[in-house]
N, C-alpha and C positions, 0 to 999 in steps of 0.2 A: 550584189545589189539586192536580191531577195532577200536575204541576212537583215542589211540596213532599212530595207524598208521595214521588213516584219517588228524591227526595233524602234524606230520612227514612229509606228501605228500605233504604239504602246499607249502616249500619252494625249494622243485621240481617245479609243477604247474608253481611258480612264472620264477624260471628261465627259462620253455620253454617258456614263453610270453615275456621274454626280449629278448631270444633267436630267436625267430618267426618274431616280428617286432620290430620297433622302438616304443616303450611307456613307457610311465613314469608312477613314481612309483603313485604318484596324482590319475590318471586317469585308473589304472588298481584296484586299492582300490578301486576308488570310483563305479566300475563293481561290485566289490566284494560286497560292501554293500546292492547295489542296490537289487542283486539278492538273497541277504540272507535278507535284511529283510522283506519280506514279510514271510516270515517265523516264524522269529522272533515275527512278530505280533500272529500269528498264536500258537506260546510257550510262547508268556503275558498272551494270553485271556484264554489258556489252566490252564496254573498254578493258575493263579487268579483266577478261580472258586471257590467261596463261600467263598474269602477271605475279610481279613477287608481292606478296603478301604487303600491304600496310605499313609505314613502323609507326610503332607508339606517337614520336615528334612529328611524324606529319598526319596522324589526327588530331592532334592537339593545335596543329596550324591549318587545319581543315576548319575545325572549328571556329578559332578563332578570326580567320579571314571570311568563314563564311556567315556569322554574325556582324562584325564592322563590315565588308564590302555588300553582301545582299540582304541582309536583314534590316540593319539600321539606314542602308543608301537609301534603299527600296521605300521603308518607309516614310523617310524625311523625301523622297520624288513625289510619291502617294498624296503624304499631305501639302507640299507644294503647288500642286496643279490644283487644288482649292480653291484657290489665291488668284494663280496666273494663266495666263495662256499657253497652249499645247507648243507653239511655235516659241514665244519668249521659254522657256521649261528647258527645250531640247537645245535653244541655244548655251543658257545658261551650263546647262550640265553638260554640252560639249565642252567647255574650257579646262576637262580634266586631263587633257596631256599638258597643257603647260603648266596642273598644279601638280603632277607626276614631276615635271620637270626640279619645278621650288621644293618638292619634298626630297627628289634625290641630292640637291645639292646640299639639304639641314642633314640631312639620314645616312644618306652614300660618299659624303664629297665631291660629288661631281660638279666639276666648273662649269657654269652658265658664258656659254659664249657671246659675242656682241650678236651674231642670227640670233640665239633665244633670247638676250632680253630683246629684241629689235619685236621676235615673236609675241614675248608678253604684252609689251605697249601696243602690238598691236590688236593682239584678241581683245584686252581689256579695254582701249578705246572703242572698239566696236559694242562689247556692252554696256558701256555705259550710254552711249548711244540708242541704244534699243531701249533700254530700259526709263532713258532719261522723257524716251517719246511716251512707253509707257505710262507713266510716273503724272506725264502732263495730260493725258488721255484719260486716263482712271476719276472714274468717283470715289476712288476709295486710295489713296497714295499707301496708307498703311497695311493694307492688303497688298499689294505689290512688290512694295519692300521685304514683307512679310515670306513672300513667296519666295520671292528671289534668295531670299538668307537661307531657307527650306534647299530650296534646291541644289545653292551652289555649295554649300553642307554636306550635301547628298555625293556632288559630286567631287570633294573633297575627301571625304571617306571610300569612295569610290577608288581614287588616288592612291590613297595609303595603302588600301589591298593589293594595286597593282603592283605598284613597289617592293610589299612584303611577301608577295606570291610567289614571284619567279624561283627560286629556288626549290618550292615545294612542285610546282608547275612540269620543272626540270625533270624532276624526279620520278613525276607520276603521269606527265602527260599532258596535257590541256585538257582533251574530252575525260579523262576521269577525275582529274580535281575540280572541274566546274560540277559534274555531277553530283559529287560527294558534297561539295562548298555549297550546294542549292536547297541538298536535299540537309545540309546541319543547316541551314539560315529557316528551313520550311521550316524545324521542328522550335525556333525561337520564336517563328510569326504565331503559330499554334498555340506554342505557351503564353504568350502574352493574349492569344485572342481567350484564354482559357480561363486566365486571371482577370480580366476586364472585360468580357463580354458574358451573355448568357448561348447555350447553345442555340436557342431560338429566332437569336439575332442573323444566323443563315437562313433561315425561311424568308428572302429577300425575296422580289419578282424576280417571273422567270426570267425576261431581259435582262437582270443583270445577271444572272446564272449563264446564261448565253454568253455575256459582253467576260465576264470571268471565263468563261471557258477559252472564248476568243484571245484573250488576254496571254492565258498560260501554253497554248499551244503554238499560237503563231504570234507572238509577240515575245514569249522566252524561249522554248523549249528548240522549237526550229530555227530561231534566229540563231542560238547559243552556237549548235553544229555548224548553222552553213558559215557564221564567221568562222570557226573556227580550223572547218574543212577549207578554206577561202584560203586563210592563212597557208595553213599546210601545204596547197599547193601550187602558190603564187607568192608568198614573203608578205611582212610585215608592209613593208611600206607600198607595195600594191594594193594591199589591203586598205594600210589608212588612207590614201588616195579616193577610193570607192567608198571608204565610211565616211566621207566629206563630206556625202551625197544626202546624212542622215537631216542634220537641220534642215536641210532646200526639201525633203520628201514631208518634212513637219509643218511646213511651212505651208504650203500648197495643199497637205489634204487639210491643215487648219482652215484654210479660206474654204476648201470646197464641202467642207463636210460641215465643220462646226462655223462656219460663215463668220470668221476670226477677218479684222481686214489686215490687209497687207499694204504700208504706206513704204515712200522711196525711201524716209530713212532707217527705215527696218532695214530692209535688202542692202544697203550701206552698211548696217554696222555686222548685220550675217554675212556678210563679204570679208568684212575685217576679223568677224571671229573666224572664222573658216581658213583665212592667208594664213594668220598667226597657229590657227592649230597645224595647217600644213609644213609652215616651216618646223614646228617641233617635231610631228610624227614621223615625216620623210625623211629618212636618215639614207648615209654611205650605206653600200652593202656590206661595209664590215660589220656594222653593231647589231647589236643583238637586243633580243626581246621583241613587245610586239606590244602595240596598243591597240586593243580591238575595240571597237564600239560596242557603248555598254547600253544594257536595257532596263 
């Protein structure tokens, strides 16, 4: 529960730092990286202890999982909440188990039973719901739309990593390919802050040096473990059970913190996204793998 919330709080955080000053999405990531990966170094050298060496083909799938799942998700999330609300945000990009689902069946073969499509119709009538209340609440429809293509982008590429992970995952562990996957996505958010920013452009106020630090500690770095430690010692589908929890915690510190309102058919259609992600993630205790809530 501490896991998902610290993951939850994520896109809070972000919007008081847009709300605070003027900065962009670029430049407030690339805070975020900064101050999480020394960390990160710190849960390699950890989990790597008395392991075998590296091979060649899983840094090369380091790399590349950790530019499409946290470099490009992270920043198509980043500039999403621009746009949208912290609670429409974390709905949206909750519906990536059942895009897990649509990719294993193009990618893996795997048959989509009548529960998963039953699942899909129903997450995705529930956002369209949220979205459609949205959409008639907004001054701005094309910001909304906007957001929402950001996001659910974000967590469609999110998808594809999960997808294309598990075998590297297998290999090396959870807590050491997420460290390593965090710490190649940092050195892509850096290059790109390098080529289109100035470095002065960090001289941001201190609050958002604060709201970034907050960000990289207890919105990635300690969420990352305690899911992960969660997993390890309770299974996959206890796990996503308790990651259910993440839009209902988005949702509520939206209202109390960023005074976001909360109307009945929101809570209607976060109902319906939430059912349909449960049916996907709650599996037999035969199957394997794990969907853990992403940050």
């Amino acid at each position: 529960m501490l896991g998902v919330l610290g993951f939850s709080f994520k896109g809070i955080l972000i919007k008081l730092a847009y709300d605070a000053t003027p900065v962009d999405a670029i430049t407030l990531l690339a805070l975020r990286m900064l101050y999480s990966a020394p960390l990160f170094v710190v849960m390699a050298w950890w989990s790597g202890r008395g392991a075998p060496p590296i091979a060649r083909r899983d840094w090369t799938a380091i790399a590349w999982l950790g530019f499409v799942g946290y470099y490009v998700a992270s920043l198509l999330d980043f500039l999403g909440l621009q746009y949208i609300t912290a609670s429409l945000e974390r709905l949206v990009l909750y519906l990536y188990p059942t895009i897990v689902v649509l990719l294993s069946a193009v990618l893996l073969k795997r048959p989509i039973t009548r529960r998963i499509a039953a699942a899909l119709v129903v997450s995705y009538a529930g956002i369209a719901l949220v979205v459609g209340h949205d959409l008639r609440a907004a001054t701005d429809t094309t910001a909304t739309l906007t957001g929402s293509a950001l996001v659910f982008t974000s967590g469609a590429l999110y998808a594809l990593y999960l997808v294309q992970a598990g075998g590297v995952i297998q290999r090396l562990g959870s807590l050491r390919f997420i460290a390593w996957a965090m710490l190649a996505s940092s050195v892509f958010v850096l290059v790109q802050f390098g080529l289109t920013r100035p470095v002065s452009a960090l001289a941001v106020p201190s609050r958002i040096h604060w709201i970034s630090l907050t960000i990289a500690i207890l919105s990635t770095v300690f969420p990352t473990w305690l899911i992960a430690e969660s997993i390890r010692r309770m299974g996959a589908n206890r796990a996503s059970l308790v990651g259910a929890l993440g839009p209902v915690f988005t949702i509520g510190l939206g209202a109390l913190i960023l005074g976001e309102r909360i109307a009945a058919i929101q809570l209607a259609g976060g109902a319906l996204v939430l059912t349909g992600v449960l049916l996907v993630t709650v599996r037999p205790r035969t199957a394997a793998g794990a969907l853990a809530p992403e940050g």
